[in-house]
N, C-alpha and C positions, 0 to 999 in steps of 0.2 A: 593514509588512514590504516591501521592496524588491526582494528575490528571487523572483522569478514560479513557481521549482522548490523554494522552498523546501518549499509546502504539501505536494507531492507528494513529496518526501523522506521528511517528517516521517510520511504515511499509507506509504507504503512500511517505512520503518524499523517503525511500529506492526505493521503486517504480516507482515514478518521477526521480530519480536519475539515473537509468535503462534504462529508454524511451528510446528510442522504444524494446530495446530488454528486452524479457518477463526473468521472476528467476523462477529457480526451490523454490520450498514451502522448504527443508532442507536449500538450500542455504541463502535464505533470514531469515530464524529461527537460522541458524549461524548466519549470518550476525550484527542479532538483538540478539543474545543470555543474554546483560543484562538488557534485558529489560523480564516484567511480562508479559505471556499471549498473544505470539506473533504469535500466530495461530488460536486461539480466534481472537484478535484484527483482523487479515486477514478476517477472515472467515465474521465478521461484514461489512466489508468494504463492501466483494463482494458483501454481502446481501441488501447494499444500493446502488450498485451501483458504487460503484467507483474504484473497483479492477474488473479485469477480470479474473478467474480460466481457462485455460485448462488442465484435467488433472492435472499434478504435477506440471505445471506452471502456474504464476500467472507476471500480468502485471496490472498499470494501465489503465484505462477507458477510452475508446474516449470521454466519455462526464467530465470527470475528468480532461481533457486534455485542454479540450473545455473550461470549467468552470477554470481555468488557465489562456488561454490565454484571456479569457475576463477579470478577475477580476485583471490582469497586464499590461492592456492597457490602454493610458493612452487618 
């Protein structure tokens, strides 16, 4: 994989995909397992902001959420 944002994409979209119900951190590292670095990738997100961690769950961001439905409106 060439794209360094791709991984983070990929657990982002899993995430959005999810909404509103949060994933356990195993579940979604199944989920993504062919992809590089997919707990890295997580770990980055939360640190900007756009995933939320509790614990062993993890969800996207109300302002992730937000930043969404603005940037789809038409």
């Amino acid at each position: 994989m060439t794209d360094p944002n791709a991984t983070q994409r990929a657990v982002l979209g899993a995430l959005f995909r999810a909404h509103p119900r949060m994933l356990g951190i195993d579940e979604l590292a199944d989920e993504l397992s062919g992809l590089p670095r997919v707990r890295e990738a997580l770990r980055v997100l939360v640190d900007d902001g756009l995933a939320t961690q509790l614990g062993e769950l993890v969800g996207v961001s109300r302002a992730a959420v937000r930043f969404q439905a603005l940037s789809t409106a038409s």
